[in-house]
C-alpha positions as CSV (number, residue, x, y, z in Angstrom):
1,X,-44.5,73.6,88.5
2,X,-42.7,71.3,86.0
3,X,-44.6,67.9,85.4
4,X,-43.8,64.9,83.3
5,X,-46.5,64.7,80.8
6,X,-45.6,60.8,79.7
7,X,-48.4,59.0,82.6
8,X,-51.7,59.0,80.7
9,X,-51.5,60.6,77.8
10,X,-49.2,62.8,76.8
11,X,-51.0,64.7,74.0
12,X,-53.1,66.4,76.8
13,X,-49.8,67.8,78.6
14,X,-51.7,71.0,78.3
15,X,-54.1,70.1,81.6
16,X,-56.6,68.3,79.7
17,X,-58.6,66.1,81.8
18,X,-57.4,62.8,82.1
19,X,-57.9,59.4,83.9
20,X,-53.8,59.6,84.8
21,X,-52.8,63.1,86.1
22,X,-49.3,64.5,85.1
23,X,-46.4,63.3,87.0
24,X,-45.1,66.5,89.2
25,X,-41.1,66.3,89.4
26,X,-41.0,69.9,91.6
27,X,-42.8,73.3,92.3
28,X,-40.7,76.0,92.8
29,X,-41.8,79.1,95.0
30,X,-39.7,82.2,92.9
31,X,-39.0,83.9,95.8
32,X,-38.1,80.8,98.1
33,X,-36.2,79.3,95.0
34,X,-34.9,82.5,93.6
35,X,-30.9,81.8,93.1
36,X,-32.2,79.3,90.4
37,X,-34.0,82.2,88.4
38,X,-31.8,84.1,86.1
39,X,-33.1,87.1,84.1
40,X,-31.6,88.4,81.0
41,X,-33.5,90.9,79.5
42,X,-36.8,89.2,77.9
43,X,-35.4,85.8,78.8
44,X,-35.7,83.6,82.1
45,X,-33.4,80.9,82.6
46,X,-34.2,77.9,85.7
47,X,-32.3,75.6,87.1
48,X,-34.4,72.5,86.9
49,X,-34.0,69.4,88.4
50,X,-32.8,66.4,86.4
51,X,-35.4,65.6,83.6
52,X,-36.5,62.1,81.8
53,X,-34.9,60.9,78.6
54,X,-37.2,60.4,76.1
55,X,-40.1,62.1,78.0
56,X,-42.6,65.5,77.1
57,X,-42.1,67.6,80.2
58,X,-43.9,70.8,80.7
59,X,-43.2,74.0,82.8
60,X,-46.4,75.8,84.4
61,X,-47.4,79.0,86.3
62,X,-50.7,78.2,87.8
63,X,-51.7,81.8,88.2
64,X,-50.8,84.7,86.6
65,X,-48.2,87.8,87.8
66,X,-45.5,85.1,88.5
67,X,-43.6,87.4,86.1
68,X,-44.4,91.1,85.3
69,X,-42.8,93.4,82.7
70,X,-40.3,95.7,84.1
71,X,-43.4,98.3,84.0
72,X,-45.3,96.6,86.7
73,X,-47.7,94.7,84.4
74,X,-48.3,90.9,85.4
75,X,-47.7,88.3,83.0
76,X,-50.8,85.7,82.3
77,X,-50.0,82.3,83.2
78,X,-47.4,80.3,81.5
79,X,-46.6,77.2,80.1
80,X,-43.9,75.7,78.3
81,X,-43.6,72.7,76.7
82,X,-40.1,70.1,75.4
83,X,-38.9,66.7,75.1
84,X,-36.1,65.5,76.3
85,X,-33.4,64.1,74.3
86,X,-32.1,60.3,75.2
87,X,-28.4,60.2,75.0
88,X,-26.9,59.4,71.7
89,X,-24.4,57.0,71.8
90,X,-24.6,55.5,68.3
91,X,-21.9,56.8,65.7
92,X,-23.2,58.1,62.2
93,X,-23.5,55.7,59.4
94,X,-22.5,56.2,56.1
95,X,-25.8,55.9,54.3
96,X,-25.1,56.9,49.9
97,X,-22.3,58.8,48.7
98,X,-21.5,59.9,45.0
99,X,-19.9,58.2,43.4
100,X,-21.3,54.8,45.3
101,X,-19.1,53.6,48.1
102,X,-18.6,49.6,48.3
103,X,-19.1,49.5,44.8
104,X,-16.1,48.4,42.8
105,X,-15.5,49.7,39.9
106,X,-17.3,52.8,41.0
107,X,-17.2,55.3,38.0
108,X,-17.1,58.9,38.1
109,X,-15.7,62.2,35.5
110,X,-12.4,63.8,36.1
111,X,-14.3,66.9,37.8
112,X,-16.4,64.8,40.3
113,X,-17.5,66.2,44.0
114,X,-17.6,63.1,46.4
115,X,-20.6,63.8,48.5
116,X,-21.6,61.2,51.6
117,X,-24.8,61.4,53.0
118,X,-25.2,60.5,56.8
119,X,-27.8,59.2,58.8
120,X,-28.0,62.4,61.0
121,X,-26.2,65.8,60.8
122,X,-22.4,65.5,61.3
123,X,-19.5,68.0,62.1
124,X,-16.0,67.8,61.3
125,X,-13.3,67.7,63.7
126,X,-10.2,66.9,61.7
127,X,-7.9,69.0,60.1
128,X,-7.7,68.1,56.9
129,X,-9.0,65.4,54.2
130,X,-7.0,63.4,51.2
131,X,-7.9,62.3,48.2
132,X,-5.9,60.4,46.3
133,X,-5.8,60.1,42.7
134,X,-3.4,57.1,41.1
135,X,-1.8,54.9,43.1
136,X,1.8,54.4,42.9
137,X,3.1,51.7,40.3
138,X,5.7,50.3,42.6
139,X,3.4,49.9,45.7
140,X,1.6,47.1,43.7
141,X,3.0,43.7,44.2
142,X,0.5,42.1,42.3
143,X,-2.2,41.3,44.5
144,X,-2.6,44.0,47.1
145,X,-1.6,47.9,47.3
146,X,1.3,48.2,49.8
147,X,1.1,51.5,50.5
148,X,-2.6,52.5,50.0
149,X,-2.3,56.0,51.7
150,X,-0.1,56.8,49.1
151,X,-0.6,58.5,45.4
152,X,0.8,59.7,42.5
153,X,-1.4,63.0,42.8
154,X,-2.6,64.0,46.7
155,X,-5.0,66.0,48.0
156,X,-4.8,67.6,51.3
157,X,-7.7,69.7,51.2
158,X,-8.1,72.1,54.9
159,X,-11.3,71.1,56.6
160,X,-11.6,74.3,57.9
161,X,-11.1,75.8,53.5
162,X,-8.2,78.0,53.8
163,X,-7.0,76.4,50.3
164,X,-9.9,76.7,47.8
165,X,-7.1,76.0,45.1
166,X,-6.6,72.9,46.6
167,X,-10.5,72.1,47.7
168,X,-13.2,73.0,49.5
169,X,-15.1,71.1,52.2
170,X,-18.8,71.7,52.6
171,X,-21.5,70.2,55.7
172,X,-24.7,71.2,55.3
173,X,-26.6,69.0,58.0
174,X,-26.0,65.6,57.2
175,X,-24.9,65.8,53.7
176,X,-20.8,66.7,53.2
177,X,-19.6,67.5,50.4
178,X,-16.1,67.6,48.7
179,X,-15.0,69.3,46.4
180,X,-11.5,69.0,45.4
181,X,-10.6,72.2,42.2
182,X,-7.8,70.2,39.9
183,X,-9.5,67.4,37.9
184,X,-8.4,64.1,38.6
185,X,-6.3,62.3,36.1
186,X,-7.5,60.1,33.3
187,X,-7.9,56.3,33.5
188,X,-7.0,56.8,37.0
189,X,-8.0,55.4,40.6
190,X,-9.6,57.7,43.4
191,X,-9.8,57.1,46.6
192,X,-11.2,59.0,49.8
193,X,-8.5,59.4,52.8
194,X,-10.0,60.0,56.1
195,X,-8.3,60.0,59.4
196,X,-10.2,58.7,61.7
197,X,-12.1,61.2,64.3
198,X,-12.3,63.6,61.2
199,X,-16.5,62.8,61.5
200,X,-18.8,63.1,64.2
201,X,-22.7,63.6,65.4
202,X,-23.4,66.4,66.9
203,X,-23.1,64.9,70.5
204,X,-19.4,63.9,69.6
205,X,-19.9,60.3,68.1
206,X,-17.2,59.1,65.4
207,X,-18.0,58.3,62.2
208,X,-16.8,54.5,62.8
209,X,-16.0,53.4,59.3
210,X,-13.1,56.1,59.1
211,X,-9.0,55.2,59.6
212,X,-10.4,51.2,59.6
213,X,-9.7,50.9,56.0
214,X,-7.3,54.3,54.2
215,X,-7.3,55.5,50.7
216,X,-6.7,52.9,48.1
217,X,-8.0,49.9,51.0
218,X,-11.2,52.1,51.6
219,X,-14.8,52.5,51.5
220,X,-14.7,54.8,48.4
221,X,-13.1,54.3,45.8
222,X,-13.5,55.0,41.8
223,X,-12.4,55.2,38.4
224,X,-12.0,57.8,36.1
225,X,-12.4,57.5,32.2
226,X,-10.0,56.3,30.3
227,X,-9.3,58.5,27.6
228,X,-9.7,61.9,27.3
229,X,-11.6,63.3,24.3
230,X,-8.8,64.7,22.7
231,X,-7.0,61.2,22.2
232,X,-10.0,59.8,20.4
233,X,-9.9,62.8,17.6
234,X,-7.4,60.8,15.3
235,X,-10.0,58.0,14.9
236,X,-12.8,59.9,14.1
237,X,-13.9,61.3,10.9
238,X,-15.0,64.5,10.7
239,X,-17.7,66.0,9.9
240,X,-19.5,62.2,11.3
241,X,-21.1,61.0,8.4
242,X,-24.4,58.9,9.5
């Protein structure tokens, strides 16, 4: 028998008593209904009617020796128990990422990861991802970056990591990380390059913030420091007297 446990309360989908019974959707006879029964091994699969979104549902054997062991044994009664999912339909947002997106100037070291963290776990589907490190001198005419998906230094780092030399891209739920292996120039401009479609949930939603603004016109962006170490050794007297 599958039932919808929502009417009443749901919490006593197990065949507590309540005022409001469970909501039966179908029985199924085995043997009447047996092209929807497939056996694998240990594993039954059914065909089940179409389920509610959002709702508990449970599957039940009244009686036991609806199943048996392939010794003869019967099974005691079963029950199983799952929600279904409502259909996602919302893209992933763009929650953090380090260094801070929409925050200008953002400021990071030369070896910096750029990690985003998503409101739920994400995939990726594109190719590859750029990042771009200085932008070119003559796409600046004074106000606005004419060629912002364009750099002095660029990145093309293989979603799928078949450069590491180049840089490594790393999903672990909704957290991706990216890890590009030269350092990025001094006093220098990065920026995050990502075609759009190269996000998406699980159920196939794109990350809607990508391709609407690329590279140097983006939603990350940041500076690197402006001197290296080395260049500030001539005005510093060693050993530092305090």
């Amino acid at each position: 028998v599958l039932v919808d446990c929502s009417p009443g309360d749901p919490a006593l989908c197990r065949g507590g008593e309540e005022e409001v019974p469970d909501a039966v959707i179908e029985s199924m006879d085995v043997k009447l209904h047996s092209a929807r029964f497939h056996f694998s091994g240990p594993d039954v699969f059914i065909e089940l009617s179409p389920l509610l979104q959002g709702r508990l549902h449970a599957l039940r054997t009244h009686v036991g020796g609806v199943f048996e062991d392939t010794s003869g044994h019967p099974l005691p009664p079963l029950l199983a128990e799952f929600r279904v999912l409502v259909d996602d339909d919302a893209p992933p947002v763009l929650l953090l990422s380090v260094p801070r997106a929409r925050t200008w100037p953002a400021e990071a070291s030369v070896a910096s990861n750029i990690t985003l963290f998503f409101s739920e776990p994400v995939r990726i589907l594109g190719p590859e991802i750029m990042v771009l490190d200085g932008p070119l001198p003559e796409c600046w005419d004074g106000s606005t970056n004419t060629c912002p998906d364009r750099a002095l230094r660029e990145y093309r780092i293989p979603t799928d990591n078949s450069d590491p030399a180049v840089g490594t891209v790393t999903v672990e739920g909704a957290v991706v990380t990216i890890d590009v292996h030269p350092e990025f120039a001094f006093n220098s401009t990065v920026a995050l390059l990502v075609p759009h479609g190269t996000f998406a949930d699980r159920t196939g939603n794109v990350f809607a913030e990508d391709g609407a603004h690329v590279g140097f016109g983006g939603f990350l962006q940041f500076m690197t420091p402006q001197a290296d170490f080395a260049e500030l050794i001539p005005h510093v007297d060693f050993p530092i007297r305090r």
